[in-house]
N, C-alpha and C positions, 0 to 999 in steps of 0.2 A: 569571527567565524571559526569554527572546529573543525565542521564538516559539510561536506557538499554530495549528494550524490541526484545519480541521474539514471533511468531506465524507461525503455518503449518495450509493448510490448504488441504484436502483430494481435489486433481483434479478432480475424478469421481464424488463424491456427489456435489460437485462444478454444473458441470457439470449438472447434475441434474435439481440446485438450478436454474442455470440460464434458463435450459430449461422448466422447471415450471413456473417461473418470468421474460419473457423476456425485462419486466419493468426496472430489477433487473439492468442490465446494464450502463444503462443514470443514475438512479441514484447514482450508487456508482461510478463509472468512466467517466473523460471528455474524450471531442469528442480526445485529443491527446493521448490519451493512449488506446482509441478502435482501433484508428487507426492503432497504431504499434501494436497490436494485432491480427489487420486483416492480418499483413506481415506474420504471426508468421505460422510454421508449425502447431501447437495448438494452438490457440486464447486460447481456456479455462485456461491452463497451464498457460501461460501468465496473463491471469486476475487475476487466483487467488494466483499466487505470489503479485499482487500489492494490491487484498486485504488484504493478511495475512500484507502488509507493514502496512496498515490502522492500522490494530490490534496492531501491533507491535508498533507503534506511541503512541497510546493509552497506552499502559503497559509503554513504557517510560517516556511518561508525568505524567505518575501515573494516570488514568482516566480512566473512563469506559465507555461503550458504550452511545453513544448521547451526550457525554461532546462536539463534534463537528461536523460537516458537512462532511460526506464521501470525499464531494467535497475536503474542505479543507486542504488534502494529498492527494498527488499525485507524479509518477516518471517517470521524460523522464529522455532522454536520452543525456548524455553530449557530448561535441564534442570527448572526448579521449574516448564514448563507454560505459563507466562504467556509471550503474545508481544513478541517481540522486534524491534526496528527495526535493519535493516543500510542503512549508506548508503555510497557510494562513489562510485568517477569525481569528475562535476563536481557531483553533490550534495554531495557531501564536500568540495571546493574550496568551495563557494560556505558551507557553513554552519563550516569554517574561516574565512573571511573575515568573517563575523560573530561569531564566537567559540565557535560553538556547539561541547561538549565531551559533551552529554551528552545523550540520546532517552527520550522513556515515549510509547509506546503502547498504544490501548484498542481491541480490535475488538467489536462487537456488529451481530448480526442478529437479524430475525425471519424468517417467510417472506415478506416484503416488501419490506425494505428492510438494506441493510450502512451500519453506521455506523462512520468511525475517527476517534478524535483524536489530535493527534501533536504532543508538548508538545517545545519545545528550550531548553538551558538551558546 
């Protein structure tokens, strides 16, 4: 293991965040991950399990905020269901410079709170 990170993120204030910055959207999430969020009984719950992944990435790579492109992580969905970590850009530079060859991540919600953890190896 390399790195490990971990982030919640409050669904309501979420929620909020986005309804105050409806900007907020396009920029931190692509057009495939709105989308399966539009399926979603809550879209919001949805989002902000994928941005706590963001965070989460970040803590693993050992970086902090603007070390890469929102864009740059991102999670669909694999054929067996279980989600998927995509990393690119300067995430992908930076955890090639660590060696990092390989992603597992976990999303979980309730109607409260989005949990992800984002293991690299």
């Amino acid at each position: 293991m390399i790195g490990l990170g971990v982030d919640a993120v409050d669904i309501e204030r979420f929620r909020e965040v986005l309804s105050r910055t409806p900007s907020l959207k396009t920029r931190v999430f692509t057009s495939a991950e709105l989308e399966l969020a539009d399926t979603r009984k809550d879209a919001t719950a949805s989002l902000a399990a994928r941005f706590a992944v963001r965070e989460a990435t970040m803590k693993a790579l050992g970086v902090g905020l603007g070390a890469f492109d929102f864009h740059d992580v991102s999670v669909r969905k694999a054929p067996t269901g279980a989600p998927e970590l995509i990393v690119s850009g300067r995430a992908q530079e930076l955890a090639k410079q660590l060696g990092i060859t390989q992603w597992r991540v976990s999303l979980s919600h309730t109607h409260i709170v989005a949990v992800a953890v984002v293991a690299a190896s």
